[in-house]
PAZADO-719808 format. One record per residue (C-alpha): z, y, x; residue in one letter. Coordinates in nm, 2 decimals, always signed. Example, Ala and Ser with C-alpha at 12.3 -4.5 7.8 and 13.67 -1.06 7.14 Angstrom:
- pz|py|px|aa
- +0.78|-0.45|+1.23|A .
- +0.71|-0.11|+1.37|S .
% end
This chain:
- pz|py|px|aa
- +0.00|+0.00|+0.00|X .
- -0.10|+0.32|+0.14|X .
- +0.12|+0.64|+0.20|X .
- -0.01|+0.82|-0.10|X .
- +0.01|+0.51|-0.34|X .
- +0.41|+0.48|-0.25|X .
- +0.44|+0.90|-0.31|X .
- +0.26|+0.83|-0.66|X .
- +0.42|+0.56|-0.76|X .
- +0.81|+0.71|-0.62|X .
- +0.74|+1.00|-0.91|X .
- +0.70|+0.89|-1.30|X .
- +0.46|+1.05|-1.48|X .
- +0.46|+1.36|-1.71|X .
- +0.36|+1.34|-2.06|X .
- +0.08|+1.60|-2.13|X .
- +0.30|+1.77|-2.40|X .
- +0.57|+1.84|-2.15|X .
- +0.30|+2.08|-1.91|X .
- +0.31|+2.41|-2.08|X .
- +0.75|+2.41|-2.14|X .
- +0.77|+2.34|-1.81|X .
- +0.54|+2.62|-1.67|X .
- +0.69|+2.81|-1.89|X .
- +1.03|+2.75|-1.75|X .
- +0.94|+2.76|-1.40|X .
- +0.78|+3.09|-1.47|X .
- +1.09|+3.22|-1.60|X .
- +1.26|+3.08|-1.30|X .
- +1.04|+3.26|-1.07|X .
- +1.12|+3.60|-1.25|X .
- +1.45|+3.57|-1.27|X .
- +1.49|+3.50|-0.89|X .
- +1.37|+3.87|-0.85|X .
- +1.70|+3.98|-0.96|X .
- +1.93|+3.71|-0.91|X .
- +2.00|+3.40|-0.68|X .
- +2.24|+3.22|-0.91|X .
- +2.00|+3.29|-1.23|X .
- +1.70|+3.13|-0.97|X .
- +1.88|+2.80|-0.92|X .
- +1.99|+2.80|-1.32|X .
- +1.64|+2.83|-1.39|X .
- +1.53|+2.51|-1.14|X .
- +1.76|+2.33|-1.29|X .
- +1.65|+2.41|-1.62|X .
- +1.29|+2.34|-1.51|X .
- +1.40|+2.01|-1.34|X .
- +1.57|+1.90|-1.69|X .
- +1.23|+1.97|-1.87|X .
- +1.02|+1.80|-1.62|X .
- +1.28|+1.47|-1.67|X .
- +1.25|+1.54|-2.05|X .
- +0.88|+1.49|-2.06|X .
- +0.85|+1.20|-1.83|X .
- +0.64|+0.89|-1.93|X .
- +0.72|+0.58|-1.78|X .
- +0.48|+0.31|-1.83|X .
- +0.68|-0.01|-1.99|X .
- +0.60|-0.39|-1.98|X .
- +0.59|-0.50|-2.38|X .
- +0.60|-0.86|-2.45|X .
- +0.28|-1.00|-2.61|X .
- +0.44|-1.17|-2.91|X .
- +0.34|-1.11|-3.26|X .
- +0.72|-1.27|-3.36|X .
- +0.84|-0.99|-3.15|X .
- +0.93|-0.63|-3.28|X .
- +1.00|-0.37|-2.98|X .
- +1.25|-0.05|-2.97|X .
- +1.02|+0.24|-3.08|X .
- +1.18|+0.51|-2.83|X .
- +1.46|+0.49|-2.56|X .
- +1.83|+0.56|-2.68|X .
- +2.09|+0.39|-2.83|X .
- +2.10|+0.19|-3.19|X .
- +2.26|+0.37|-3.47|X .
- +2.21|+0.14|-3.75|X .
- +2.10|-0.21|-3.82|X .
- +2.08|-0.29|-4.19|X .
- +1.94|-0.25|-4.54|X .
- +1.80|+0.07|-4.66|X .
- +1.52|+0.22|-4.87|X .
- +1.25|+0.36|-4.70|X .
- +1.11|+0.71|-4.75|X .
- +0.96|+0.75|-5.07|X .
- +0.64|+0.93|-4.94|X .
- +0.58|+0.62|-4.76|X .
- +0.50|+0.41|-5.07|X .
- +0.68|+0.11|-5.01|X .
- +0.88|+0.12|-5.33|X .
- +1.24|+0.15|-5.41|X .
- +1.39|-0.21|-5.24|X .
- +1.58|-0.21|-4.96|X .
- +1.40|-0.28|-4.62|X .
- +1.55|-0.39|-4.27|X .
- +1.63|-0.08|-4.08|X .
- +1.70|-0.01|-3.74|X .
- +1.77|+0.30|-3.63|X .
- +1.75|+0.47|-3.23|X .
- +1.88|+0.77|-3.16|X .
- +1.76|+0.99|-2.86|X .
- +1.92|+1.25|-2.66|X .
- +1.85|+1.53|-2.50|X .
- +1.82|+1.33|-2.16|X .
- +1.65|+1.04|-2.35|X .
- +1.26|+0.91|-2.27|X .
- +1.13|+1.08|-2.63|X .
- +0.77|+0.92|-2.60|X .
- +0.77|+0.70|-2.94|X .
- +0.61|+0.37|-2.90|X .
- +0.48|+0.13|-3.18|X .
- +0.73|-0.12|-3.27|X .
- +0.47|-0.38|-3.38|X .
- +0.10|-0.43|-3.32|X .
- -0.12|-0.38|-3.66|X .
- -0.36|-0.12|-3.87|X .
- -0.20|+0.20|-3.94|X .
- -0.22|+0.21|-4.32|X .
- -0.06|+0.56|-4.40|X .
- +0.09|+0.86|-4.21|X .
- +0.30|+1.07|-4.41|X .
- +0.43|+1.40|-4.27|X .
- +0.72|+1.55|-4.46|X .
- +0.93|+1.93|-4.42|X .
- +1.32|+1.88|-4.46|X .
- +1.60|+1.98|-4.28|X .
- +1.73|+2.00|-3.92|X .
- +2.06|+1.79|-3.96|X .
- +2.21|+1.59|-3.69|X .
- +1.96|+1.26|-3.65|X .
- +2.27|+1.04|-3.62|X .
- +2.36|+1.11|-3.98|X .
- +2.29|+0.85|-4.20|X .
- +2.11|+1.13|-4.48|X .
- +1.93|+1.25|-4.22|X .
- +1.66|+0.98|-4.31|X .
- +1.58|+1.12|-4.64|X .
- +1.70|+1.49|-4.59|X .
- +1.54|+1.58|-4.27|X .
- +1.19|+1.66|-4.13|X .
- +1.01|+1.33|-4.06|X .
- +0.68|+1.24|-3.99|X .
- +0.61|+0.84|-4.07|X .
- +0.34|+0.57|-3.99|X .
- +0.33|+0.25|-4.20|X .
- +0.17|-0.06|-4.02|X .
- -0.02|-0.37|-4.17|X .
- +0.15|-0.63|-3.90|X .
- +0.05|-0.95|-3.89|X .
- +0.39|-1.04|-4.03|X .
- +0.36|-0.80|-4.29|X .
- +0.43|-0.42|-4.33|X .
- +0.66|-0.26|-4.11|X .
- +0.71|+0.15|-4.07|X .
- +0.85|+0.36|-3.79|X .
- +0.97|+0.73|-3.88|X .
- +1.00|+0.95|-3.64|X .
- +1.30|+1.21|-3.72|X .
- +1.35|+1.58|-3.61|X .
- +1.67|+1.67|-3.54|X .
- +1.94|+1.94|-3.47|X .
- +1.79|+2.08|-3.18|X .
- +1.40|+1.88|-3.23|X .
- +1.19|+2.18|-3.46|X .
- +0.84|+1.94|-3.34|X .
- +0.73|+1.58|-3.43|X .
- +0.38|+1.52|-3.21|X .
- +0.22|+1.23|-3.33|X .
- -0.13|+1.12|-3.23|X .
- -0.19|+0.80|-3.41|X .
- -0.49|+0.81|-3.66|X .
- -0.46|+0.65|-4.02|X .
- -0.66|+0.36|-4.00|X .
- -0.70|+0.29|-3.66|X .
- -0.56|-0.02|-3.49|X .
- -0.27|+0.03|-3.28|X .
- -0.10|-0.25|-3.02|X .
- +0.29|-0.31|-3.01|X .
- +0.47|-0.08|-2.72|X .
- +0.13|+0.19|-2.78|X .
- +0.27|+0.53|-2.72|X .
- +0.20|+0.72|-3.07|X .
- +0.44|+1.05|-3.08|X .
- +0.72|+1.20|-2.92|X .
- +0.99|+1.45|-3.06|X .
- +1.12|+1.77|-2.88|X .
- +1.45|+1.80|-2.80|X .
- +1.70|+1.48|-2.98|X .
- +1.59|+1.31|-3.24|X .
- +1.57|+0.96|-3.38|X .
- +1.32|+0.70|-3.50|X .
- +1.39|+0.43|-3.80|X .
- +1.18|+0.14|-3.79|X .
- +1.15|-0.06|-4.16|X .
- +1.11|-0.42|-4.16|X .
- +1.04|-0.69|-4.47|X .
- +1.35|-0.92|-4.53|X .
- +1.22|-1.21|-4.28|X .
- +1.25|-1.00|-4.03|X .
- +1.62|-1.10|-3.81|X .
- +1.76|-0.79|-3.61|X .
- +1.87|-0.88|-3.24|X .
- +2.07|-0.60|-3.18|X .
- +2.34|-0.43|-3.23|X .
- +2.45|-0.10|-3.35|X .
- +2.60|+0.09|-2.97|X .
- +2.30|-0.08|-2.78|X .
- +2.11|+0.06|-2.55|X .
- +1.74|+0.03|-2.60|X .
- +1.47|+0.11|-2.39|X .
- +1.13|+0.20|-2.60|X .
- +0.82|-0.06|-2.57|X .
- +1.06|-0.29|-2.38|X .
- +1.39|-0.41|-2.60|X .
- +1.33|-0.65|-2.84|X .
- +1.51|-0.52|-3.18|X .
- +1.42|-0.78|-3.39|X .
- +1.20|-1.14|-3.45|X .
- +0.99|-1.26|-3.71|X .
- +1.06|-1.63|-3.75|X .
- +1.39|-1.66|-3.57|X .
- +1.68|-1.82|-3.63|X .
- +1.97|-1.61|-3.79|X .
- +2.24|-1.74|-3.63|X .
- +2.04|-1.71|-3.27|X .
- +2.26|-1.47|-3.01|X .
- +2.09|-1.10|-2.98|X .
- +1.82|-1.09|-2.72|X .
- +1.88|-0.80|-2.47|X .
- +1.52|-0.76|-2.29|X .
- +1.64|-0.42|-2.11|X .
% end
């Protein structure tokens, strides 16, 4: 491996959304060091945070249809029933949902849980609650993709939240989109819910880490009473 190769590959890449906030900041970091030394390093560390914000990090996805992966990197905040959005249209019953909450020094590149057609996006205004609030699934500003799986339909909704005011999403309805494929990202916390039919058996656990593309969060065709799988 050649010198250059090792440099590349010692740096992880920068989403393309994350270019003009942090030219932006280091702009405002330059300026600033005109009148003060203490404000110059503020702003480089500021600029450093929003360079580590944006970062992509490619991810190895296991190629299993049974398989459904963490949509974004964070920690779980709820496995269980719930009914999904309405402006989804998948009805009033209860689906399996798992939730992941991001922080501000969480990867927020959103990754499809499951590998399938994209049936239906459904952008919808609300509020700017805390994500990990349980009402912030049906009170806050959302933007969700429902997803004809070879095990059925499953939906990931991406979640602004008290300090996110942007849901990017660049999935197209109707396209085909692979499991772990990067489709959106939330600036600056947030959350994504993933909805899954009843067969569907969760393998994690609420206070878990996940990493998104990577952790499996739950299996189609598994046994129950099989131990959580931790692929992290």
């Amino acid at each position: 491996m050649s010198l250059v190769e090792t440099i590349k590959n010692a740096f992880v890449p920068i989403n393309r959304e994350g270019w003009p906030f942090i030219g932006g900041f280091a702009v405002v970091t330059l300026v600033l060091g005109i009148f003060s030394t203490t404000l110059f390093w503020l702003g480089l560390i500021l600029t450093a945070w929003c360079a580590y914000f944006f970062r992509d990090p490619q991810r190895v996805t296991p190629a299993d249809d049974r398989l459904v992966v963490s949509p974004a990197d964070g920690i779980v905040s709820a496995v269980g029933p719930a009914v999904p959005p309405r402006e989804l249209g998948l009805g009033g019953a209860e689906m399996t949902r798992i939730s992941v909450f991001m922080n501000v020094f969480s990867c927020h590149v959103n990754r499809a849980p499951v590998r399938g057609r994209i049936t239906k996006i459904e952008h919808r205004p609300g509020k700017f609650l805390n994500a990990e609030l349980d009402k912030a699934s049906s009170e806050n500003e959302r933007n969700g993709l429902v997803i004809d799986s070879p095990n059925g339909t499953v939906a990931a909704v991406q979640i602004a939240g008290l300090v996110a005011r942007r849901i990017v999403c660049w999935a197209e309805q109707g396209g085909n989109i692979g499991i772990g494929e990067r489709f959106g990202l939330i600036r600056f916390g947030s959350r994504v819910d993933v909805f899954l039919p009843p067969e569907a058996t969760p393998r994690v656990a609420v206070g878990q880490t996940a990493v998104g593309g990577e952790t499996v969060i739950a299996e189609f065709g598994g046994n129950p009473a099989a131990p959580l799988v931790r692929v992290s």
